[in-house]
C-alpha positions in Angstrom: -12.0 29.0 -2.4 -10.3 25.7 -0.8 -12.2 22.8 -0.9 -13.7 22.7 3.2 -15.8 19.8 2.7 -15.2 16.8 5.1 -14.9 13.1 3.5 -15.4 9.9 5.8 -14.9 6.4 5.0 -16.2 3.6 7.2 -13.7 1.3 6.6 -15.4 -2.1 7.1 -17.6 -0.9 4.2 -14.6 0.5 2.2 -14.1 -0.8 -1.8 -11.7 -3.5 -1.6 -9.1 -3.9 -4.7 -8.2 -7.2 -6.7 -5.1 -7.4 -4.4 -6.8 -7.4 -1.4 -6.6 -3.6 -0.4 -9.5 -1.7 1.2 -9.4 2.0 -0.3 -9.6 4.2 2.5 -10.1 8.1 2.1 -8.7 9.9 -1.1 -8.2 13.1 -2.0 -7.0 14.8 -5.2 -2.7 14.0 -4.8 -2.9 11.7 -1.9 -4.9 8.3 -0.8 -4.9 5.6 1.8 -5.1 2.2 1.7 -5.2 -1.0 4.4 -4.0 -4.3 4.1 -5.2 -6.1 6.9 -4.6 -9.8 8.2 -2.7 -11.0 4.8 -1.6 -13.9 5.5 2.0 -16.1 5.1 2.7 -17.3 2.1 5.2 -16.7 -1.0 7.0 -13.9 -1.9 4.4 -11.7 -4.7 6.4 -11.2 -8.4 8.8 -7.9 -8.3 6.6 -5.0 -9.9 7.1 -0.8 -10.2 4.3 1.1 -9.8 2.9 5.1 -10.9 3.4 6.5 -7.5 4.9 6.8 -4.3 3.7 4.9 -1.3 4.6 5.0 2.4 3.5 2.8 4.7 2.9 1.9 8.9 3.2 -1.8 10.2 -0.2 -2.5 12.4 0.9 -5.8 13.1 2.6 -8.5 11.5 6.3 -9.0 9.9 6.8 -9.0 6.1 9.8 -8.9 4.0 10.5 -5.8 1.6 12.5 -6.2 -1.0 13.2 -2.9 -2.7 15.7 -2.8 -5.8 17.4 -5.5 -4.2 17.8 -4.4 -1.1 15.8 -6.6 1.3 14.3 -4.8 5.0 12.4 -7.3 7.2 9.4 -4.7 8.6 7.4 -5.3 12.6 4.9 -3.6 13.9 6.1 -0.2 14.5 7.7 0.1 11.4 7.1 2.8 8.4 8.7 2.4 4.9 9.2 4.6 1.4 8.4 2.7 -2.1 9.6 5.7 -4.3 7.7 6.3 -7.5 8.8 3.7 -10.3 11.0 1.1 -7.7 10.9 -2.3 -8.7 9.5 -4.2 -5.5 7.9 -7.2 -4.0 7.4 -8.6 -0.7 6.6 -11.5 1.9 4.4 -12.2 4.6 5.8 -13.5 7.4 3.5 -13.7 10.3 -0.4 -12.4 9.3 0.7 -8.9 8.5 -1.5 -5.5 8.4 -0.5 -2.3 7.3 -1.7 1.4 6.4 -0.7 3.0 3.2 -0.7 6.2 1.6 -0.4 6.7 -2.1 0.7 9.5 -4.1 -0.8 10.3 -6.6 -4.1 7.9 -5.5 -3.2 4.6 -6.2 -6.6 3.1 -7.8 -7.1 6.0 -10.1 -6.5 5.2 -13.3 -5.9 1.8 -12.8 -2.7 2.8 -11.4 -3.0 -0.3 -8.8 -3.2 -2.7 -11.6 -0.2 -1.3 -14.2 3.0 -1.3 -14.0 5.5 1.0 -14.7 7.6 0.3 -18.3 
């Protein structure tokens, strides 16, 4: 049998990562994630992570730079990393954003490695 069961996550109490993510709900091939309010500053150091992610602009504007290709994202505004891209990004105007992560981001450590 499936599992049925229902998971919530109060996201004001949610775990929050070294990077400033709060982990939302998460199930076994999937999990979401919220930046919320990062502020301006520098661009973060191109990485490539273990999994997809695709994300939806709250609010804010940020620059994506995705194997070299740079997309300036608004509110309104969803976006693909693939698996294994090398990417980084800047915050242009206090930015907040919902993710989803497959396979979960922070298990495994995957949030914290990067892909060789």
């Amino acid at each position: 049998m499936a599992d049925t069961s229902v998971t919530k996550v109060d996201g004001e109490n949610s775990p929050v990562g070294r990077m400033g993510q709060r982990y939302l709900a998460s199930g076994v091939r999937l999990s979401m994630r919220l930046w919320l309010d990062e502020e301006p500053g520098e661009a973060k150091p191109a990485v490539r992570r273990e999994y997809e992610t695709i994300g939806y602009v709250l609010k804010g504007r940020a620059e994506l730079t995705l194997e070299g290709q740079t997309v300036r994202l608004e509110a309104g505004d969803s976006y693909v990393v693939p698996h294994g891209a090398e990417h980084s990004y800047k915050i242009l105007e206090t930015f907040s954003a919902v993710e989803a992560t497959s396979p979960p981001a922070e298990v495994h450590g995957r949030d914290e490695q990067e892909v060789h």
